[in-house]
TIPA-419128 format. One record per residue (C-alpha): residue number from 1; chain; x, y, z. Coordinates in nm, 3 decimals. Each point is the difference from the previous one (the first is absolute). Last residue first. Example, Ala and Ser with C-alpha at 12.3 -4.5 7.8 and 13.67 -1.06 7.14 Angstrom:
<atoms>
<atom zakol="2" paza="A" px="1.367" py="-0.106" pz="0.714"/>
<atom zakol="1" paza="A" px="-0.137" py="-0.344" pz="0.066"/>
</atoms>
This chain:
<atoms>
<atom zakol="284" paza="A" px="7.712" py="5.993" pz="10.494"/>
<atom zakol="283" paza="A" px="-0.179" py="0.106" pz="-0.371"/>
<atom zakol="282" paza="A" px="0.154" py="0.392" pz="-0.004"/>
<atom zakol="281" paza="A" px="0.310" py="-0.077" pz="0.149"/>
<atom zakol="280" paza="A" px="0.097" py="-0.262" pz="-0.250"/>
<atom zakol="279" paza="A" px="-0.113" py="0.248" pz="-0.313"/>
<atom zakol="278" paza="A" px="0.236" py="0.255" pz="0.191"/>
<atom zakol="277" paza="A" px="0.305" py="-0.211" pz="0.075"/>
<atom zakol="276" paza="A" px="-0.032" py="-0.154" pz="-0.383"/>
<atom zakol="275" paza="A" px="-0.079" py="0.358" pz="-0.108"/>
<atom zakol="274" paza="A" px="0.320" py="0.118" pz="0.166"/>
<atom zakol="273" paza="A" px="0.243" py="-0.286" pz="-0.107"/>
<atom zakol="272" paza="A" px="-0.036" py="0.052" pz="-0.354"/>
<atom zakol="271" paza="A" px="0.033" py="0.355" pz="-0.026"/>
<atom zakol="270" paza="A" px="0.290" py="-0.012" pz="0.198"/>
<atom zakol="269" paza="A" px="0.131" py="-0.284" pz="-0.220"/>
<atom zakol="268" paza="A" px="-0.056" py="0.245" pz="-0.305"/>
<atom zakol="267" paza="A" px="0.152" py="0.247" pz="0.205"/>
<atom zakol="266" paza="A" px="0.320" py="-0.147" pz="0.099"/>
<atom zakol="265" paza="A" px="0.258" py="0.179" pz="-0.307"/>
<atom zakol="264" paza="A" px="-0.111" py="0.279" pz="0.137"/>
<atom zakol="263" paza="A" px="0.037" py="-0.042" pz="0.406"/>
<atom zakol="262" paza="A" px="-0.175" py="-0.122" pz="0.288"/>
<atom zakol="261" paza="A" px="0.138" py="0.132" pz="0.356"/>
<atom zakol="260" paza="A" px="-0.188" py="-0.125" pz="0.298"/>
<atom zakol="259" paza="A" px="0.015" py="0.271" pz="0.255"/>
<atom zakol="258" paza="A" px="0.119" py="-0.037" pz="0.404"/>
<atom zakol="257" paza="A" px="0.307" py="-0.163" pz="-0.061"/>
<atom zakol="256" paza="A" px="0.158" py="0.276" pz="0.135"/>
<atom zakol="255" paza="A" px="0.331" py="-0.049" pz="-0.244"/>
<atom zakol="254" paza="A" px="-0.182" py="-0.045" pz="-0.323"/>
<atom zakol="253" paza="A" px="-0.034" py="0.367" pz="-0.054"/>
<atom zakol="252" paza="A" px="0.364" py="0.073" pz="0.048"/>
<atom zakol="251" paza="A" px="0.085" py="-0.296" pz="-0.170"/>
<atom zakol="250" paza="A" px="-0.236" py="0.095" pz="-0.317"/>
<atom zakol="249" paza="A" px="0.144" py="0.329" pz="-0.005"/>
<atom zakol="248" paza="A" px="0.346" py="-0.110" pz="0.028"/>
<atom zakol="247" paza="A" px="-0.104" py="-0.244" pz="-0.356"/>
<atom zakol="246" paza="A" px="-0.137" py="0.310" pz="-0.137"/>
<atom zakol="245" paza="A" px="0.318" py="0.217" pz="0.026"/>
<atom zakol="244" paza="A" px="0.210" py="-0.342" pz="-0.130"/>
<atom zakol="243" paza="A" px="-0.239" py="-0.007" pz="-0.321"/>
<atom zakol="242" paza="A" px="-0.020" py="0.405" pz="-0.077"/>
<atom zakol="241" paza="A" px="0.246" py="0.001" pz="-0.276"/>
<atom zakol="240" paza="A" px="-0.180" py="-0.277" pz="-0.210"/>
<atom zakol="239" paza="A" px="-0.279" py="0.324" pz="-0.046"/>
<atom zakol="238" paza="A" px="-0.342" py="-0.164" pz="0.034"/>
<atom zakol="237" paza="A" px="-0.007" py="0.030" pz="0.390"/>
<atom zakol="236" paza="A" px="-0.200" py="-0.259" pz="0.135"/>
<atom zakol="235" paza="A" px="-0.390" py="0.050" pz="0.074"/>
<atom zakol="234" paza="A" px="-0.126" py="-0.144" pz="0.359"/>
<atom zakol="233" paza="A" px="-0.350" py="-0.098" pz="0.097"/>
<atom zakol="232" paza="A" px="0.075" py="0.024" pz="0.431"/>
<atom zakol="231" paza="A" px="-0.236" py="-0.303" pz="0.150"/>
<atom zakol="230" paza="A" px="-0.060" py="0.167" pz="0.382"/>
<atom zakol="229" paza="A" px="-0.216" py="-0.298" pz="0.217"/>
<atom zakol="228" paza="A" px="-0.216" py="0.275" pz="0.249"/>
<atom zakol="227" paza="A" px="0.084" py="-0.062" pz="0.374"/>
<atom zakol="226" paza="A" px="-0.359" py="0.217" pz="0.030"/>
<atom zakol="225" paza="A" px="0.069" py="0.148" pz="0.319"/>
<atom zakol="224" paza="A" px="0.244" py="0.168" pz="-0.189"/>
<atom zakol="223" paza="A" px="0.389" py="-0.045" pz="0.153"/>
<atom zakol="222" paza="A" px="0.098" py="-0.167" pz="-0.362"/>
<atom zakol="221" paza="A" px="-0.076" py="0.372" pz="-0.132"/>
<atom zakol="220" paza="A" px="0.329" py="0.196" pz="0.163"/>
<atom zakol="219" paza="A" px="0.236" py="-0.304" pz="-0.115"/>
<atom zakol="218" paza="A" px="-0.175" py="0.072" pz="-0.361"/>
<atom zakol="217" paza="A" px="0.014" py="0.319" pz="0.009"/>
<atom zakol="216" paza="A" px="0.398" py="-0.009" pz="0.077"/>
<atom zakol="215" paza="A" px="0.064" py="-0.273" pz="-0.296"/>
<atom zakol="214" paza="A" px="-0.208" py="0.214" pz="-0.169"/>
<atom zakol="213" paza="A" px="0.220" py="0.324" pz="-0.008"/>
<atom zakol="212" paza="A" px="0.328" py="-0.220" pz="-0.004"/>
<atom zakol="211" paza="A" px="-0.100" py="-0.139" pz="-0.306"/>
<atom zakol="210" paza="A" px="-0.090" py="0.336" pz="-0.148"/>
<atom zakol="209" paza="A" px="0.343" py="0.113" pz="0.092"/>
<atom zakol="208" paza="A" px="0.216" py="-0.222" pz="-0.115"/>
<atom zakol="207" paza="A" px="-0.175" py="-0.007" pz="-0.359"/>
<atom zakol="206" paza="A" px="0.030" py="0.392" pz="0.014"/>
<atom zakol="205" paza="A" px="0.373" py="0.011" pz="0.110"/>
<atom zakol="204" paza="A" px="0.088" py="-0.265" pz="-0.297"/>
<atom zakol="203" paza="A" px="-0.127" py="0.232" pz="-0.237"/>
<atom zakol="202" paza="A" px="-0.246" py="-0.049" pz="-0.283"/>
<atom zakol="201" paza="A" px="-0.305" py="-0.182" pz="0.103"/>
<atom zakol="200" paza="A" px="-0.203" py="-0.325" pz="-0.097"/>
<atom zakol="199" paza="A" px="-0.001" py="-0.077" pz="0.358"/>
<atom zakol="198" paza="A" px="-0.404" py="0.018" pz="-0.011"/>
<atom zakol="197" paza="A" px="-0.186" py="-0.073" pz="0.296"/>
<atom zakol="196" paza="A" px="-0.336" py="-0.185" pz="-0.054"/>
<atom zakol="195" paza="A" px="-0.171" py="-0.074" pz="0.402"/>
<atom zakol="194" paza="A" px="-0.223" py="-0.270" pz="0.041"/>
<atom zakol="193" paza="A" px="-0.239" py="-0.050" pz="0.341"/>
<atom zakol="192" paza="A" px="-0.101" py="-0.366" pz="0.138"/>
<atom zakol="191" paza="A" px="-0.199" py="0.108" pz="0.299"/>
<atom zakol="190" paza="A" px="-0.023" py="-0.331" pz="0.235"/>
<atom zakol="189" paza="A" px="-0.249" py="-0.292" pz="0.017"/>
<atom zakol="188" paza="A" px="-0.005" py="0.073" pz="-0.333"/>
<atom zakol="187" paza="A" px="-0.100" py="0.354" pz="-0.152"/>
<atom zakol="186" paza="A" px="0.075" py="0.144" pz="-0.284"/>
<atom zakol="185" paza="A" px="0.243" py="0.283" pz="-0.120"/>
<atom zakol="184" paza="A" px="0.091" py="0.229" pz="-0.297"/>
<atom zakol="183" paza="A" px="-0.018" py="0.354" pz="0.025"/>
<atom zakol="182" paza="A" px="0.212" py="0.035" pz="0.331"/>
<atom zakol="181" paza="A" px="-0.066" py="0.278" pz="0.241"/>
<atom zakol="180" paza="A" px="0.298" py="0.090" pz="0.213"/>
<atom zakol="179" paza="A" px="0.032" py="0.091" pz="0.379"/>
<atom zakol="178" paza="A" px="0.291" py="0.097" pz="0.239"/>
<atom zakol="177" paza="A" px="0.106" py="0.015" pz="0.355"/>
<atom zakol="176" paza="A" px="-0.257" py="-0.194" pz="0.201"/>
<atom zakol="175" paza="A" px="-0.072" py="-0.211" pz="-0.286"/>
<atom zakol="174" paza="A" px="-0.299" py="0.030" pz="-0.269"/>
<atom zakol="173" paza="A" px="-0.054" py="-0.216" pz="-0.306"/>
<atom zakol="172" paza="A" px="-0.246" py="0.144" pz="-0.247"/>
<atom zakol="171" paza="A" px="-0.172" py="-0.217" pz="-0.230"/>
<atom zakol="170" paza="A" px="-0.114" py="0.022" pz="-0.356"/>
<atom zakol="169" paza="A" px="-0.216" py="-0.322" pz="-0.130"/>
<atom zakol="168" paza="A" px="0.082" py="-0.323" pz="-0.159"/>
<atom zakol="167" paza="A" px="-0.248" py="-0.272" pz="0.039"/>
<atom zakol="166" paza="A" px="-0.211" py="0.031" pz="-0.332"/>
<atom zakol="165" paza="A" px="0.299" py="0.019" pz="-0.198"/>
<atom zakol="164" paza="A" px="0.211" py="-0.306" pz="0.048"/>
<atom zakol="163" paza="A" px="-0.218" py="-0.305" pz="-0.143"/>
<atom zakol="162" paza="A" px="-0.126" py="0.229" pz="-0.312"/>
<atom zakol="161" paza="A" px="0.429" py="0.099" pz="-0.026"/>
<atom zakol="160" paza="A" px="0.012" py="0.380" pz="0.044"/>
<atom zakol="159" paza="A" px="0.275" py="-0.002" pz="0.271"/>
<atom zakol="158" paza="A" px="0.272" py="-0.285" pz="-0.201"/>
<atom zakol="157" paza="A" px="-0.013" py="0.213" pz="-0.310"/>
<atom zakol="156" paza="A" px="0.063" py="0.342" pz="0.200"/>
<atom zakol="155" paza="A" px="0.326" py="-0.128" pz="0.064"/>
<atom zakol="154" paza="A" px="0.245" py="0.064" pz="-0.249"/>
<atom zakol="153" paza="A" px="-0.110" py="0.274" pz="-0.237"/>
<atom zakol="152" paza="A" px="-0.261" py="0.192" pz="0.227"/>
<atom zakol="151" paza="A" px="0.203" py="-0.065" pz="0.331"/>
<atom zakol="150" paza="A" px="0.350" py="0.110" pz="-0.120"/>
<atom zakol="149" paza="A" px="-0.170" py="0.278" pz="-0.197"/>
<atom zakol="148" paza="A" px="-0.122" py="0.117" pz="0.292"/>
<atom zakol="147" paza="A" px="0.289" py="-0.026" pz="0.182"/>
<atom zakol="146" paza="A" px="0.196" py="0.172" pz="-0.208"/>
<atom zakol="145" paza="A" px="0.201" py="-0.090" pz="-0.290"/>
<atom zakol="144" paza="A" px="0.304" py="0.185" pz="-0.115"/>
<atom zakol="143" paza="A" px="-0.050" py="0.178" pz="0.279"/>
<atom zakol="142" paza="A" px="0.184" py="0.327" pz="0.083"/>
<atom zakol="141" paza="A" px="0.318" py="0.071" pz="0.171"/>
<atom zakol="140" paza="A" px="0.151" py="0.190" pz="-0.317"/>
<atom zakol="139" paza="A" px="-0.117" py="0.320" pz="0.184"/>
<atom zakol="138" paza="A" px="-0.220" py="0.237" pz="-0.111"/>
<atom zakol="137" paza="A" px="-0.276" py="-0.056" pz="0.251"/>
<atom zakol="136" paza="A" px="0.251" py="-0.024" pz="0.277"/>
<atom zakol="135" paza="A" px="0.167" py="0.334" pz="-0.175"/>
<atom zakol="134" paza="A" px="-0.360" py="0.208" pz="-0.008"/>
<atom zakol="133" paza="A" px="-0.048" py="-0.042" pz="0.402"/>
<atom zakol="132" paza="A" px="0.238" py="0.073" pz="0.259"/>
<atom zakol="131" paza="A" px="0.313" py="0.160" pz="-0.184"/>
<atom zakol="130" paza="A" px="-0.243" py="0.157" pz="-0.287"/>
<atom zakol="129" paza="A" px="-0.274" py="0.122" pz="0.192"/>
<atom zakol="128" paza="A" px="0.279" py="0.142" pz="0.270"/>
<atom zakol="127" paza="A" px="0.167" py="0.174" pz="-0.245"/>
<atom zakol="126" paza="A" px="-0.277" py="0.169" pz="-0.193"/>
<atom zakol="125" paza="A" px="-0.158" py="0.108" pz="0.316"/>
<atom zakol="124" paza="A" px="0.357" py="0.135" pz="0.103"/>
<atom zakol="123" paza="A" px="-0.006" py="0.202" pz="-0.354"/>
<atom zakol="122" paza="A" px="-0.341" py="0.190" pz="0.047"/>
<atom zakol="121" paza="A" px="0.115" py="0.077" pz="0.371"/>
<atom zakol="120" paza="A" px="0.280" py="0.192" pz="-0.091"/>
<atom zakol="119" paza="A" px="0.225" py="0.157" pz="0.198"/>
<atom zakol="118" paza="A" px="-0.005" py="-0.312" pz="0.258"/>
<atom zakol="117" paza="A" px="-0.039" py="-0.027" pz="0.377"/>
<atom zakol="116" paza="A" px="-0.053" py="-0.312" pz="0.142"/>
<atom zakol="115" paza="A" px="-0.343" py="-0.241" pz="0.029"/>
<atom zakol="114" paza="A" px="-0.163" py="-0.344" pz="0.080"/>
<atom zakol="113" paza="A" px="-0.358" py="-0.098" pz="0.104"/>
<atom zakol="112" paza="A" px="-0.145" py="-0.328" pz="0.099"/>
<atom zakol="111" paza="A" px="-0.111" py="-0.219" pz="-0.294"/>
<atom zakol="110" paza="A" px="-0.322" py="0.070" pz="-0.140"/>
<atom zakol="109" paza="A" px="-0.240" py="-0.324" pz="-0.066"/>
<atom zakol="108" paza="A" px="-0.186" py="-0.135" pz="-0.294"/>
<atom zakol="107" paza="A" px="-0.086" py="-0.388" pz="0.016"/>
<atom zakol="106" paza="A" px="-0.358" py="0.143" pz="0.231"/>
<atom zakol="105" paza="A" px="0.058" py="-0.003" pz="0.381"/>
<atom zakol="104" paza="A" px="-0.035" py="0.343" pz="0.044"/>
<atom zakol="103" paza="A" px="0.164" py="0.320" pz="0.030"/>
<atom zakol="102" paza="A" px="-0.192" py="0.307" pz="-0.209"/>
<atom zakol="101" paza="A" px="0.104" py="0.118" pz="-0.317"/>
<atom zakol="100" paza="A" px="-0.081" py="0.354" pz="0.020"/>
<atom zakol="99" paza="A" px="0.106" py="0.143" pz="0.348"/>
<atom zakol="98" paza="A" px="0.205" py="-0.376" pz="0.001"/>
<atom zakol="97" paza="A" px="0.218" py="0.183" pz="-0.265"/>
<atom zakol="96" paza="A" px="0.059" py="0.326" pz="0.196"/>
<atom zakol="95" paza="A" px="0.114" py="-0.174" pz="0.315"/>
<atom zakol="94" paza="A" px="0.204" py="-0.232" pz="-0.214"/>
<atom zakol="93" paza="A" px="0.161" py="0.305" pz="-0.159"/>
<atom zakol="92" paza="A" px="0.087" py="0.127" pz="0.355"/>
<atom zakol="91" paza="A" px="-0.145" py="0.236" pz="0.290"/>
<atom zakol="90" paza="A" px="-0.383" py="0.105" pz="-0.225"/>
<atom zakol="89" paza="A" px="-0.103" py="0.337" pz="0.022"/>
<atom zakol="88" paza="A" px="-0.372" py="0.020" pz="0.229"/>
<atom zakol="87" paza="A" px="-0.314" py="0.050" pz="-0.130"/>
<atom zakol="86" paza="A" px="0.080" py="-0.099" pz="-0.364"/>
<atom zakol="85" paza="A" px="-0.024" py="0.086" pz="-0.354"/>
<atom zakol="84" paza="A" px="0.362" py="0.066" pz="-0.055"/>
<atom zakol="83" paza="A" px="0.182" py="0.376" pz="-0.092"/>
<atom zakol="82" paza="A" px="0.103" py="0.196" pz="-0.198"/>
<atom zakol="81" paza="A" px="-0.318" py="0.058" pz="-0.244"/>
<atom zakol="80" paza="A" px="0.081" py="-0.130" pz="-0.308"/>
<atom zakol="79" paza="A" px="0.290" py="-0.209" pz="0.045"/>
<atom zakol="78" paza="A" px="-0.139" py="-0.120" pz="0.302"/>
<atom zakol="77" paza="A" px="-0.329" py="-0.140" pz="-0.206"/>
<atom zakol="76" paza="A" px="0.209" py="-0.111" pz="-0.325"/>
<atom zakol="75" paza="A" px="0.208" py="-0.234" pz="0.252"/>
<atom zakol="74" paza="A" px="-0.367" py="-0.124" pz="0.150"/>
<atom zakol="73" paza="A" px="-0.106" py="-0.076" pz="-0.342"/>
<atom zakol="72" paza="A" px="0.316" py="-0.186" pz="-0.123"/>
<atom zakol="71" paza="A" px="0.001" py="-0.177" pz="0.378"/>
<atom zakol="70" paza="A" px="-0.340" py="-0.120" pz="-0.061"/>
<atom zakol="69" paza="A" px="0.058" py="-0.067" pz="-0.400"/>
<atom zakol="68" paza="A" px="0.300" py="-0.236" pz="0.144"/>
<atom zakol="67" paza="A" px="-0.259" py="-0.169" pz="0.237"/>
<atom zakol="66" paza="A" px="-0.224" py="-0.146" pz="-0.270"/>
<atom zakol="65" paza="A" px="0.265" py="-0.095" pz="-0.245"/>
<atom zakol="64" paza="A" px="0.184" py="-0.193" pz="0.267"/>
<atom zakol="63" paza="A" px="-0.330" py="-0.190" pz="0.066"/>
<atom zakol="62" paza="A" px="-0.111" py="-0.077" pz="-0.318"/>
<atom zakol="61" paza="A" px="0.342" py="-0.142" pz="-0.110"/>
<atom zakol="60" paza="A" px="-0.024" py="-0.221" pz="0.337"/>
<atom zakol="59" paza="A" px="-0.343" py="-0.090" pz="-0.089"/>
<atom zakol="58" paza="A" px="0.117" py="-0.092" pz="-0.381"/>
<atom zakol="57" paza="A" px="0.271" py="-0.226" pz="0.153"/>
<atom zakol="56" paza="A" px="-0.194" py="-0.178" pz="0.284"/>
<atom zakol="55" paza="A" px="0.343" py="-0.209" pz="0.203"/>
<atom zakol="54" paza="A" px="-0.152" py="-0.358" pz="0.013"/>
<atom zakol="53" paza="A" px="0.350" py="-0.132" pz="-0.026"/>
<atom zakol="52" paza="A" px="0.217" py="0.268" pz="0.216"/>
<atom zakol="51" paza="A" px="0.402" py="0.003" pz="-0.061"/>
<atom zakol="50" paza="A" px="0.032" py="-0.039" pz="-0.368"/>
<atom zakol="49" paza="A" px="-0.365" py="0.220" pz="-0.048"/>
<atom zakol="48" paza="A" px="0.136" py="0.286" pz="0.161"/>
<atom zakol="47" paza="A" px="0.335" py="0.002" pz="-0.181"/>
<atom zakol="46" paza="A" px="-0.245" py="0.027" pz="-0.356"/>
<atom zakol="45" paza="A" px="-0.209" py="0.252" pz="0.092"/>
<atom zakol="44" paza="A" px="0.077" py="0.341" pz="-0.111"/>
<atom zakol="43" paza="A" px="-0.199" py="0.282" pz="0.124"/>
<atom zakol="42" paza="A" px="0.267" py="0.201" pz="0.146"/>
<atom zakol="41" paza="A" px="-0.079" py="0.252" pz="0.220"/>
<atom zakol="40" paza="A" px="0.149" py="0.436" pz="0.044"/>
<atom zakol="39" paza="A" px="-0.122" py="0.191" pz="0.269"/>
<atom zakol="38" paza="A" px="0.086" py="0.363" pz="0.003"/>
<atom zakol="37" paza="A" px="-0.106" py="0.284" pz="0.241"/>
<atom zakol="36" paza="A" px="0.196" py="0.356" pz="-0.012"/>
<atom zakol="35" paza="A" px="-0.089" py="0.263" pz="0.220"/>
<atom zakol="34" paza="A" px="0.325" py="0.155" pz="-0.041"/>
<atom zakol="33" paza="A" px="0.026" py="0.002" pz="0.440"/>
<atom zakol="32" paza="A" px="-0.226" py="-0.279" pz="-0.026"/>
<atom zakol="31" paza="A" px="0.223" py="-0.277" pz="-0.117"/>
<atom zakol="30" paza="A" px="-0.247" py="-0.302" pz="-0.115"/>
<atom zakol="29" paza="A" px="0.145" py="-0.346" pz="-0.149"/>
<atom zakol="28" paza="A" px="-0.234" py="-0.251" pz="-0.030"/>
<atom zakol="27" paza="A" px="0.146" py="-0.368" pz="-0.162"/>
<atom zakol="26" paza="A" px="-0.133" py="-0.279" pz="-0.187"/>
<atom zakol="25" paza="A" px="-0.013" py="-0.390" pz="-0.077"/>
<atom zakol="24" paza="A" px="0.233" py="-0.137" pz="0.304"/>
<atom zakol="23" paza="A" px="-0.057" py="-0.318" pz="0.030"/>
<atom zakol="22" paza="A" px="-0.082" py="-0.232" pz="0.310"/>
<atom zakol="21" paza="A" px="0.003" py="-0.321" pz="0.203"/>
<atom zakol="20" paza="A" px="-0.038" py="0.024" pz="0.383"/>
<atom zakol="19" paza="A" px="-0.157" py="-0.300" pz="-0.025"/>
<atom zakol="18" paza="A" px="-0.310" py="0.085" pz="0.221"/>
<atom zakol="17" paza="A" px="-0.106" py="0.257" pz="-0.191"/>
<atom zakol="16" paza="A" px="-0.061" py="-0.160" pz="-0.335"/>
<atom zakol="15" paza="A" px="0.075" py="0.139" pz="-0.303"/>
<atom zakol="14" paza="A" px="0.160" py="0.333" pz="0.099"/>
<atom zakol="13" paza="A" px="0.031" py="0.236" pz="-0.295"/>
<atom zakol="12" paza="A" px="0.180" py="0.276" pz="0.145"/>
<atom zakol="11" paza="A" px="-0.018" py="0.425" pz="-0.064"/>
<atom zakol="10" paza="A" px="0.310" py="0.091" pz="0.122"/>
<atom zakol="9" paza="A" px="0.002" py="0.334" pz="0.245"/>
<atom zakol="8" paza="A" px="0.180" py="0.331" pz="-0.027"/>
<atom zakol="7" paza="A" px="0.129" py="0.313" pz="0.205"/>
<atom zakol="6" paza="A" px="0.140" py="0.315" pz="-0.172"/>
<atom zakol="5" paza="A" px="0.207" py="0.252" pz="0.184"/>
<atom zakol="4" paza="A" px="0.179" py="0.303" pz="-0.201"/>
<atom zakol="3" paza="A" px="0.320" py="0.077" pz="-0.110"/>
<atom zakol="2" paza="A" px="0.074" py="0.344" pz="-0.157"/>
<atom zakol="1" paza="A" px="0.347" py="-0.028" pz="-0.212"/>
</atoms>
C-alpha cells in the first residue's frame, strides 16, 4: 500500500465574527505528490437558517456555486499540465485556498489546515465531507419551524401594524466580545431590539443547545454601550415530546434576566402592548 500526505481545510459559514458561531459548508483536500485537488460543498440551507435569522439563502447558493467552478477549473488546470498556476507551491490546503479565495472578513472563511497520510485521497475527501458537513445537513436535527417562519406566522402581525411600522428599523448591537444585527427594533430612550428563535426542533441536544447559544450572546451583548432591552420571540416545539426540553430552555434563558421572553400563545398581547408603548412614545 503507497501512502501519501494530503492536507485539508473546511470551508465555514461564519455569521458573525464576533460570536464565534459557525458551519462547516465545504472542504479542500489537495495531496500533491498524485496531484490530486478536490473540494466538495453543500448547498443546502435549511441548518443555516435554524441558527442565523437573516441568513441570505439564494446568496449563499450563489456563492458556493461560484467558488466550486474555481476549484473545478483550477483541478482541470493541474490535471492538465502538472502542476498549479502559481509563483511559489502552496505549504497546506488552506495556503492553496486563500491563493484563490482570499481571507477576509466576508461570512465565508477557511478553517486552519489539517492532514495524514491516506492511499487515497479521492476517498478521505469523501469522508471528511460527509463526517463534517453532509450528516449535520442530513440529520433529523432540523426545524420543524424555523425562525423565520416563527416570525412570519406568529409575530410579524404585531411589526407591520400602521402604529408599529414606521418606527421599526434594523439595528446592530455591538459589545466588546460580540455583535448581532437585529431586524426588528425602535428606539425609546433605549434600543428596544427583537430576536425570533425557533425551538420547534427535533432533539433534545439541539433545543439545549440553541438556548445555551443565546443565553451566552446575550450575556456578551448586555455589555453594549447601548444597554439595549433584548425581547427573545420564541416558537415552542410542536412535537408533545419536546415540552420538558423547551421548558430547560426557557430556564436557561430566563436565568440572566437580561432578555424579556414573550412567547406564542403571548403574541396577540405582544402586539398589543408594543403599539400602545410606541403610539405613547411617539405623542410624549
Amino acid at each position: 500500500m503507497s501512502l501519501e500526505r494530503y492536507s485539508f481545510c473546511f470551508l465555514r459559514y461564519v455569521h458573525e465574527p464576533l460570536s464565534g458561531e459557525f458551519a462547516n459548508v465545504g472542504v479542500l483536500l489537495w495531496a500533491p505528490q498524485s496531484n490530486f485537488l478536490g473540494f466538495k460543498a453543500s448547498q443546502k440551507y435549511t441548518r443555516l437558517s435554524h441558527f442565523f435569522y437573516d441568513f441570505q439563502p439564494q446568496d449563499h447558493r450563489q456563492m458556493i456555486a461560484r467558488i466550486d467552478t474555481q476549484f473545478r477549473k483550477l483541478a482541470k488546470e493541474l490535471a492538465d499540465t502538472q502542476r498549479l498556476p502559481f509563483a511559489q507551491e502552496p505549504e497546506s490546503a488552506r495556503d492553496l485556498a486563500i491563493k484563490l479565495i482570499p481571507h477576509d472578513d466576508a461570512a465565508l472563511q477557511w478553517s486552519l489546515s489539517g492532514g495524514g497520510l491516506t492511499d487515497s485521497p479521492a476517498a478521505e475527501l469523501d469522508i471528511l465531507f460527509q463526517d463534517a458537513v453532509a450528516r449535520h445537513y442530513e440529520s433529523s436535527e432540523e426545524a420543524r419551524r424555523d425562525d423565520g417562519v416563527i416570525y412570519r406566522e406568529i409575530y410579524s402581525r404585531a411589526f407591520e401594524s400602521a402604529v408599529v411600522k414606521p418606527h421599526i428599523a434594523s439595528h446592530e448591537v455591538k459589545a466588546p466580545l460580540a455583535s448581532h444585527v437585529f431586524k426588528q427594533a425602535w428606539k425609546n430612550g433605549v434600543w428596544n431590539v427583537y430576536q425570533p428563535l425557533s425551538f420547534d426542533l427535533k432533539q433534545a441536544e439541539s433545543i439545549r443547545n440553541k438556548a445555551l447559544r443565546w443565553d451566552s450572546l446575550t450575556r456578551f451583548l448586555a455589555d453594549s454601550d447601548d444597554k439595549p432591552k433584548i425581547h427573545l420571540l420564541l416558537g415552542a416545539p410542536t412535537g408533545g415530546e419536546q415540552r420538558k426540553d423547551y421548558a430547560n430552555a426557557k430556564d436557561i434563558l430566563h436565568a440572566s434576566k437580561l432578555a424579556k421572553l414573550i412567547e406564542e400563545d403571548e403574541a396577540a398581547d405582544f402586539a398589543s402592548e408594543l403599539a400602545d408603548r410606541v403610539e405613547k412614545a411617539g405623542a410624549a
